[in-house]
N, CA, C and O atoms as a GROMACS GRO file, in nm:
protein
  420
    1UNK      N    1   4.018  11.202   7.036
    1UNK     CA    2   3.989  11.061   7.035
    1UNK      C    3   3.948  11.023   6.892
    1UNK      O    4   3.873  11.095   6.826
    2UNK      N    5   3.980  10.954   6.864
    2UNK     CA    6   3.965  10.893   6.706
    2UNK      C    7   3.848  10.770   6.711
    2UNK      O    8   3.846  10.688   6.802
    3UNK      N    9   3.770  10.769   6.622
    3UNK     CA   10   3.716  10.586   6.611
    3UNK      C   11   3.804  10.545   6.479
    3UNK      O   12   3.833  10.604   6.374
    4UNK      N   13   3.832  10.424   6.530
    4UNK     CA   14   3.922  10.350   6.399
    4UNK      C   15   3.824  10.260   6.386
    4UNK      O   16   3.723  10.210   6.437
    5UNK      N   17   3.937  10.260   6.249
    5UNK     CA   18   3.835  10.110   6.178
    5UNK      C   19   3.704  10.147   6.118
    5UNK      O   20   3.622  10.058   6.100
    6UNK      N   21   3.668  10.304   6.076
    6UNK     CA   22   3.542  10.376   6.034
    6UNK      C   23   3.421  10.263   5.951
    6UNK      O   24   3.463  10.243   5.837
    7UNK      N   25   3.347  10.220   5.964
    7UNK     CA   26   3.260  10.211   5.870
    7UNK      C   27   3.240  10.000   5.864
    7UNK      O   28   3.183   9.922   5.789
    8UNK      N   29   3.330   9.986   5.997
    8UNK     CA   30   3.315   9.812   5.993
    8UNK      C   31   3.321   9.818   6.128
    8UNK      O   32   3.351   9.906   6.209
    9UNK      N   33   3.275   9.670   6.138
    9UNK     CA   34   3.251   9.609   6.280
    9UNK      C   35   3.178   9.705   6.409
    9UNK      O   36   3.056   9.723   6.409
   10UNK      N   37   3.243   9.748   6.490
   10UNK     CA   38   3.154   9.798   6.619
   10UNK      C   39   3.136   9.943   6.569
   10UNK      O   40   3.062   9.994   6.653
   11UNK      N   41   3.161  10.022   6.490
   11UNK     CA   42   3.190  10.143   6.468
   11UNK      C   43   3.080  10.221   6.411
   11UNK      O   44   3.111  10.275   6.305
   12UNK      N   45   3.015  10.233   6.433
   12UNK     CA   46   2.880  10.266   6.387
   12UNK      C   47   2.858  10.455   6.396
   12UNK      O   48   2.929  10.538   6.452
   13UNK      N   49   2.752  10.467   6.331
   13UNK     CA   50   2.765  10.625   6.299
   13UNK      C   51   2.721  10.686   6.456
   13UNK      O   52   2.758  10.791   6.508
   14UNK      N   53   2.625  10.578   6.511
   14UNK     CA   54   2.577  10.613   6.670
   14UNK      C   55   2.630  10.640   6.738
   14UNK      O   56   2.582  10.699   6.834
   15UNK      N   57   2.812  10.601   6.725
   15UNK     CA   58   2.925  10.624   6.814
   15UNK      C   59   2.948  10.845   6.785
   15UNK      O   60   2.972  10.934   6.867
   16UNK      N   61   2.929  10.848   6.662
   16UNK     CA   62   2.927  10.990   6.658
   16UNK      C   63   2.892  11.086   6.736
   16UNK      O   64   2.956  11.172   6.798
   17UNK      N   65   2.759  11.057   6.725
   17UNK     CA   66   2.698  11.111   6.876
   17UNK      C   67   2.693  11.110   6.966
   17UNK      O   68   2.654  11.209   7.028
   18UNK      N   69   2.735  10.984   7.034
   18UNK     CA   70   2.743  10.948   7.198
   18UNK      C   71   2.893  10.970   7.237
   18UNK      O   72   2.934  10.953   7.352
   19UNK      N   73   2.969  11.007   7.136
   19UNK     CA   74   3.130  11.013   7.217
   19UNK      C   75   3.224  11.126   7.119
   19UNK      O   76   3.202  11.143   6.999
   20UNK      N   77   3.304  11.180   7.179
   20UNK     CA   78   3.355  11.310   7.142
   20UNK      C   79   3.460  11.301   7.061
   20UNK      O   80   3.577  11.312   7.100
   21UNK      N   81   3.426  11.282   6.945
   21UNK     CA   82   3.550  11.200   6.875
   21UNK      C   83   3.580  11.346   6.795
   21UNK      O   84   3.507  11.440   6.767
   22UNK      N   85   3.751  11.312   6.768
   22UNK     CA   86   3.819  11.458   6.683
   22UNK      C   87   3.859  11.370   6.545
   22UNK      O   88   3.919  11.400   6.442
   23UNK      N   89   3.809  11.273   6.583
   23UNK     CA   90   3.920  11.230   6.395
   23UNK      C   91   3.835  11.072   6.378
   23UNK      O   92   3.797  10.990   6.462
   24UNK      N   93   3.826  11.075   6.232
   24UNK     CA   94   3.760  10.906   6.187
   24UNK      C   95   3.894  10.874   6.120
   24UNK      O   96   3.951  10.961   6.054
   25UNK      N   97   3.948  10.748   6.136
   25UNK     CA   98   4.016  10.675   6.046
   25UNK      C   99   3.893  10.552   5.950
   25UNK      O  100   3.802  10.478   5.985
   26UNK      N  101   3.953  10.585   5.832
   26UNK     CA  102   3.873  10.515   5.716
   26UNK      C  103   3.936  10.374   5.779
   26UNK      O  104   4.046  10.378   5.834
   27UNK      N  105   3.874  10.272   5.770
   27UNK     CA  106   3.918  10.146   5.744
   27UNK      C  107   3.996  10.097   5.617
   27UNK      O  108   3.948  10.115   5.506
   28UNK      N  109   4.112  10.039   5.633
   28UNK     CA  110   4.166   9.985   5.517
   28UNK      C  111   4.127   9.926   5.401
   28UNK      O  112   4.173   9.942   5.288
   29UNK      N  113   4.032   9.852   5.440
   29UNK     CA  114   3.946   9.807   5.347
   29UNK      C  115   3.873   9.862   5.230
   29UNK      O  116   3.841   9.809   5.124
   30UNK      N  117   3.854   9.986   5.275
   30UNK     CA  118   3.776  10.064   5.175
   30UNK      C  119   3.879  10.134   5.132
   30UNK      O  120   3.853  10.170   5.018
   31UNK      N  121   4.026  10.187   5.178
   31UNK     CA  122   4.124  10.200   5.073
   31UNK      C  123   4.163  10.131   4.960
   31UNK      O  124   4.169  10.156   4.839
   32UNK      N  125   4.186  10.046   5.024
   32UNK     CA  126   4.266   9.916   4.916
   32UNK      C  127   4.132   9.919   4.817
   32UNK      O  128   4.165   9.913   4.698
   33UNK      N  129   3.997   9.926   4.838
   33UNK     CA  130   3.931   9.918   4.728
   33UNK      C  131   3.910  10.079   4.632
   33UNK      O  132   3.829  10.111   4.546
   34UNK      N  133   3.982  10.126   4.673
   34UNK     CA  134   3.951  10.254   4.579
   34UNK      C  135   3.956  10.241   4.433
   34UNK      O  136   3.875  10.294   4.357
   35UNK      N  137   4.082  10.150   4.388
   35UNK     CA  138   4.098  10.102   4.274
   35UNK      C  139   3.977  10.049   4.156
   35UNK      O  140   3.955  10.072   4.037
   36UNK      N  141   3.907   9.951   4.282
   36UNK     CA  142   3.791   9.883   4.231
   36UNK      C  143   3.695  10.011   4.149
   36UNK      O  144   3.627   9.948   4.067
   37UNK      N  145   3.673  10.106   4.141
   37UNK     CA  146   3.587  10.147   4.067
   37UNK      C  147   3.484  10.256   4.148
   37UNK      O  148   3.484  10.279   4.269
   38UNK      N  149   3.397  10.318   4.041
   38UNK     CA  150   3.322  10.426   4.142
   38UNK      C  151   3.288  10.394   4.279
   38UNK      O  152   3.353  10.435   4.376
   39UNK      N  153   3.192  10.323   4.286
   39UNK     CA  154   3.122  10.254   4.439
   39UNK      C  155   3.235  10.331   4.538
   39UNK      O  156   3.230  10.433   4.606
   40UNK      N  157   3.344  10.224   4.509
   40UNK     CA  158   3.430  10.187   4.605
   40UNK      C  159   3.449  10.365   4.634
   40UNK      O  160   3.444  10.410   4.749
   41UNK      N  161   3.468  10.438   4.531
   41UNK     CA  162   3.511  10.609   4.555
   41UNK      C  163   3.399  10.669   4.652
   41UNK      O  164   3.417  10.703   4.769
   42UNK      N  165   3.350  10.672   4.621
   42UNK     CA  166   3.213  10.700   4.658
   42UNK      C  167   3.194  10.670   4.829
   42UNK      O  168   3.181  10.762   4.910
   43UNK      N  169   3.195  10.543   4.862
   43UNK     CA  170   3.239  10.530   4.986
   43UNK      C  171   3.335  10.617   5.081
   43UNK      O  172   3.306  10.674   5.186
   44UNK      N  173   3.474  10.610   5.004
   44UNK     CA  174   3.584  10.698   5.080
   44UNK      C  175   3.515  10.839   5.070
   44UNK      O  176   3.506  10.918   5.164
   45UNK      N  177   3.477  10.855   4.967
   45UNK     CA  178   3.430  11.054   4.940
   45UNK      C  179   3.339  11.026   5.041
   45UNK      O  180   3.363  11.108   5.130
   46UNK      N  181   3.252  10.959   5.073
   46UNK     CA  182   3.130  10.976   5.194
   46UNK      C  183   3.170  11.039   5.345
   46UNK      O  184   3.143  11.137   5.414
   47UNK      N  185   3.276  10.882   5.352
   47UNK     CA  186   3.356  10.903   5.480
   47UNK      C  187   3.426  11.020   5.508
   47UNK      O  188   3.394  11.070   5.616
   48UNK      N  189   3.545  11.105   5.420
   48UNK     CA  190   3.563  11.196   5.438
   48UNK      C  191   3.461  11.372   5.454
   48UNK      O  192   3.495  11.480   5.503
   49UNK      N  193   3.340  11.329   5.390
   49UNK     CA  194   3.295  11.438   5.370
   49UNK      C  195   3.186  11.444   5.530
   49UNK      O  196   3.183  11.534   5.614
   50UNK      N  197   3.117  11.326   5.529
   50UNK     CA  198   3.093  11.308   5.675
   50UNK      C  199   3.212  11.385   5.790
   50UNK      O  200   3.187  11.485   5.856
   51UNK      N  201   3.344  11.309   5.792
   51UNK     CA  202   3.413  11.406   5.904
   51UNK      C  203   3.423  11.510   5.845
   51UNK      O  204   3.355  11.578   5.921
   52UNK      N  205   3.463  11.594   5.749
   52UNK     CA  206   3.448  11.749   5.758
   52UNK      C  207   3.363  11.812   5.804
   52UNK      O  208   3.392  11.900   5.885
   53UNK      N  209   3.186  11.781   5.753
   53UNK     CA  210   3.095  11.805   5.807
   53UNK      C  211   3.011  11.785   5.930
   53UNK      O  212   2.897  11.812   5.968
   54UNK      N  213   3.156  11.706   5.992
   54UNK     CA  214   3.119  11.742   6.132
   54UNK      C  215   3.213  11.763   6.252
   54UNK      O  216   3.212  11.733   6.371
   55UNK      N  217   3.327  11.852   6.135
   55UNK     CA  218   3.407  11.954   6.209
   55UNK      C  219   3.557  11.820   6.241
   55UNK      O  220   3.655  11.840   6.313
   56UNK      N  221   3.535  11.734   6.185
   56UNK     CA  222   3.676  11.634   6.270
   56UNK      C  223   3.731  11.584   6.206
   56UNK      O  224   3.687  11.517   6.112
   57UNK      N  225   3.848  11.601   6.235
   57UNK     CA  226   3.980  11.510   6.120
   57UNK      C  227   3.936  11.345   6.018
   57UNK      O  228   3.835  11.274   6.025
   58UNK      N  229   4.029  11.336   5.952
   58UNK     CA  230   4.000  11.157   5.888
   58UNK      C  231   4.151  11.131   5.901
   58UNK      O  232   4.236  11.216   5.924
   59UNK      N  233   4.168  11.011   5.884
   59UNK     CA  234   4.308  10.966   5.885
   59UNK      C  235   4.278  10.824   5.733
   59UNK      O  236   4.171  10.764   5.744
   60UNK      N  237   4.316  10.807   5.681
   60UNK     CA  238   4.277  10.689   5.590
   60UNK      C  239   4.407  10.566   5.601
   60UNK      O  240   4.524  10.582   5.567
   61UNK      N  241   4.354  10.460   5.652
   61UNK     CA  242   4.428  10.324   5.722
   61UNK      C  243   4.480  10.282   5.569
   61UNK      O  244   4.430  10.323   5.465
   62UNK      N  245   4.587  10.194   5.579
   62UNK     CA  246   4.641  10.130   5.470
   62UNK      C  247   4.666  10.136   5.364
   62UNK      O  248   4.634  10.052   5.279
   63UNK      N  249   4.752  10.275   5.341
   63UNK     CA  250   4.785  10.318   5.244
   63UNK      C  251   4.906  10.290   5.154
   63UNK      O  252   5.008  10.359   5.155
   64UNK      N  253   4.886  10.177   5.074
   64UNK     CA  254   5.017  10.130   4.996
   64UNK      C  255   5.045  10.179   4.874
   64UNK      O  256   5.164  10.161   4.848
   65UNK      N  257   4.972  10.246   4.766
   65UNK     CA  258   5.037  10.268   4.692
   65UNK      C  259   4.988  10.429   4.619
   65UNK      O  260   4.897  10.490   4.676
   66UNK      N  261   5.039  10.475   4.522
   66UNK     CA  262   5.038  10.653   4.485
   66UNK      C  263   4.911  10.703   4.436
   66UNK      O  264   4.870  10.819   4.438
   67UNK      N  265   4.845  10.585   4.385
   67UNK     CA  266   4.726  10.568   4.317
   67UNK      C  267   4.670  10.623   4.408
   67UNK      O  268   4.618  10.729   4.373
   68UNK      N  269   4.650  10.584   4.569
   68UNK     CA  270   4.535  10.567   4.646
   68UNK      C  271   4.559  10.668   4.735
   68UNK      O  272   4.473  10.736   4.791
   69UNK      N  273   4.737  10.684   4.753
   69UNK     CA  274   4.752  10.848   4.810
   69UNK      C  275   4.720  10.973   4.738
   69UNK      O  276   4.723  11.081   4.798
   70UNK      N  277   4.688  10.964   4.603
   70UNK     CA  278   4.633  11.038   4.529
   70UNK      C  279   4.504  11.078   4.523
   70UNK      O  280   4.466  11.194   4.533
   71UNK      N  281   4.432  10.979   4.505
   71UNK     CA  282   4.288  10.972   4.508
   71UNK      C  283   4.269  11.032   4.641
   71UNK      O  284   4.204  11.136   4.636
   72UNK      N  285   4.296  11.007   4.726
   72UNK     CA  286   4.228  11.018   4.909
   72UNK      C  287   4.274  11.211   4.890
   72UNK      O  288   4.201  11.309   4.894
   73UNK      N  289   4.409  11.201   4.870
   73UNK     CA  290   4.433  11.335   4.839
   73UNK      C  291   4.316  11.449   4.786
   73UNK      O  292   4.262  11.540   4.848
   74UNK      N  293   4.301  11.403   4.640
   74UNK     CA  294   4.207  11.450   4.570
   74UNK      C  295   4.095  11.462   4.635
   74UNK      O  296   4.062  11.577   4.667
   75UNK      N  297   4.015  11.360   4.668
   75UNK     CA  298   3.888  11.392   4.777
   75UNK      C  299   3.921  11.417   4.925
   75UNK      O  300   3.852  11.374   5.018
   76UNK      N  301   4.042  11.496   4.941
   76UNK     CA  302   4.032  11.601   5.066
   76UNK      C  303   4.067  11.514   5.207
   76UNK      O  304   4.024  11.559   5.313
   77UNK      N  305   4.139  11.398   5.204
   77UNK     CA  306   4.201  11.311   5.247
   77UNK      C  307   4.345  11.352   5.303
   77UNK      O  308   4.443  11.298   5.249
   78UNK      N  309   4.370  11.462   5.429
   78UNK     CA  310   4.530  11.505   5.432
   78UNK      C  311   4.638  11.375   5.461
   78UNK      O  312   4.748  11.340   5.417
   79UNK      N  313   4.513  11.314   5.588
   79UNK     CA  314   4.638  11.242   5.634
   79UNK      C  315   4.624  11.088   5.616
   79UNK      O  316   4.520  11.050   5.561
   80UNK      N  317   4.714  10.998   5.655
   80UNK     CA  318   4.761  10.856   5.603
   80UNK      C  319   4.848  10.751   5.673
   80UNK      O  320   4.968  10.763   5.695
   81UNK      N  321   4.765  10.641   5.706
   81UNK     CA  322   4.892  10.595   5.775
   81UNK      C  323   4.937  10.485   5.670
   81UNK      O  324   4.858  10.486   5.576
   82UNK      N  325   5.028  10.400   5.657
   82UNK     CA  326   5.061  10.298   5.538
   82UNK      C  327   5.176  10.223   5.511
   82UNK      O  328   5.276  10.278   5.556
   83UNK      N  329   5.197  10.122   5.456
   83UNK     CA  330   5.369  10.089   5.400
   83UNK      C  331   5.398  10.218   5.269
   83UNK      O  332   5.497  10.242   5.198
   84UNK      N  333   5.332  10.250   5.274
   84UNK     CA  334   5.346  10.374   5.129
   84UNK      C  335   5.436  10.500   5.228
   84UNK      O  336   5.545  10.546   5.194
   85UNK      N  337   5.380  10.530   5.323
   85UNK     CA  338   5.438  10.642   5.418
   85UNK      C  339   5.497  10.612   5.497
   85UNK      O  340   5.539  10.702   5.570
   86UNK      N  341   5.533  10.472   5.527
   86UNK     CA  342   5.589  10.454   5.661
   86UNK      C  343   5.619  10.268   5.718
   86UNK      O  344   5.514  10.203   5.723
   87UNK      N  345   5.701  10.218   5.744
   87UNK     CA  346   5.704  10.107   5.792
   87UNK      C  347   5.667  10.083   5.953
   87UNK      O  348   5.753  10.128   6.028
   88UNK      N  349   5.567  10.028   6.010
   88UNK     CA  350   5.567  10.031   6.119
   88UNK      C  351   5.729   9.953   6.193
   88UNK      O  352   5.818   9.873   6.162
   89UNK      N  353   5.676  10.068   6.339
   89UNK     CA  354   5.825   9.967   6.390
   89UNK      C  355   5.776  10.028   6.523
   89UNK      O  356   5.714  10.132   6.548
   90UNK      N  357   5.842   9.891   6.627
   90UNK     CA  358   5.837   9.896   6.794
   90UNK      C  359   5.931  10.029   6.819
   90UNK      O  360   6.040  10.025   6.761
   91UNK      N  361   5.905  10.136   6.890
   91UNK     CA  362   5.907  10.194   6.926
   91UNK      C  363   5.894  10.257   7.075
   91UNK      O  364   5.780  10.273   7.119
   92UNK      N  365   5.987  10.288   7.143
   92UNK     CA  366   5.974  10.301   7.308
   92UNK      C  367   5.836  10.432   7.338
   92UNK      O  368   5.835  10.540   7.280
   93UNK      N  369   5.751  10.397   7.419
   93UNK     CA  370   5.679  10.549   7.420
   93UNK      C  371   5.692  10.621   7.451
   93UNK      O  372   5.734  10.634   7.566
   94UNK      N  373   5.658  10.751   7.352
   94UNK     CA  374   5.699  10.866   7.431
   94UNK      C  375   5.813  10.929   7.331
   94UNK      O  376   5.872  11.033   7.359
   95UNK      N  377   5.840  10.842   7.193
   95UNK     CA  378   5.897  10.902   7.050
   95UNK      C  379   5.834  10.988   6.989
   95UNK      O  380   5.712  10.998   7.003
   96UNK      N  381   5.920  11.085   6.890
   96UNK     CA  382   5.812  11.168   6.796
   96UNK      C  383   5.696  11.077   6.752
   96UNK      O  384   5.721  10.961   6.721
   97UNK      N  385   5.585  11.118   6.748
   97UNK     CA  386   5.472  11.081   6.657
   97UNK      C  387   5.482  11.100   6.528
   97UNK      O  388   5.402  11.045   6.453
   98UNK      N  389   5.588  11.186   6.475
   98UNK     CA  390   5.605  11.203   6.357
   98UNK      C  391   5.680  11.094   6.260
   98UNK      O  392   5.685  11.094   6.137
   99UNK      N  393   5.739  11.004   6.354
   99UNK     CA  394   5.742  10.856   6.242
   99UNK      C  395   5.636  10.779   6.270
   99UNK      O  396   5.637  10.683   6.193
  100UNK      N  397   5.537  10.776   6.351
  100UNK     CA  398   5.386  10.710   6.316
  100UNK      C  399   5.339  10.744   6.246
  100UNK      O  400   5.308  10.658   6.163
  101UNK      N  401   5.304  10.860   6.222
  101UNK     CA  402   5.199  10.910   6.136
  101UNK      C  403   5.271  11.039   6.047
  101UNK      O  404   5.344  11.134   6.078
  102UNK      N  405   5.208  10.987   5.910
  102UNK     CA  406   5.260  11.072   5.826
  102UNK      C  407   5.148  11.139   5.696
  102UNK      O  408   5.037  11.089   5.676
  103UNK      N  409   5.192  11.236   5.631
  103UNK     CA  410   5.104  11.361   5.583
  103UNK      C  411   5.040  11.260   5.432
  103UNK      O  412   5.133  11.180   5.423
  104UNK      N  413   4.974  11.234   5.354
  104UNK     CA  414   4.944  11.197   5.212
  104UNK      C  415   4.932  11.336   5.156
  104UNK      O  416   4.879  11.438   5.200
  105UNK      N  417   5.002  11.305   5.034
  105UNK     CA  418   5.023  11.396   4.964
  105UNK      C  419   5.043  11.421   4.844
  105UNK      O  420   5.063  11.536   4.807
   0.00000   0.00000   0.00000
């Protein structure tokens, strides 16, 4: 089970504990700001280092450009969803998952 949307709106660190989650997706928001400068790094490095250290995947939302698949990379960021990796598209269920979701790298 994943919490999306890490670090905004209902998603709170309390959810950590009360529910059995295997993976955080970063919120987009704090991708797209990676650019902006330390802070903004600092944030994503949090988020990721939080899920390692507590054993569960990250996924990082809205990944558009090499800069930011790089960076997430660099701070230990495998996976990615994005227009950078992937165009969303309607899909019948029950397709590979492997054109949803794809590796940053």
């Amino acid at each position: 089970m994943a919490l999306d949307d890490f670090g905004t709106g209902y998603s709170s660190l309390r959810h950590l504990r009360e529910l059995p989650f295997t993976e955080l997706k970063i919120d987009r928001s704090f991708v797209h700001a990676i650019g902006d400068g330390e802070e903004a790094l600092s944030v994503v490095r949090t988020i990721i280092q939080l899920a390692k250290s507590l054993g569960i995947g990250v996924t990082a939302e809205g990944v558009e450009t090499e800069a930011q698949a790089q960076a997430l990379h660099a701070m230990g960021c495998e996976t990615g969803q994005g227009f950078l990796l992937g165009k969303p598209s309607a899909e019948p269920f029950g397709t590979s998952s492997a054109r949803r979701r794809a590796r940053v790298a």
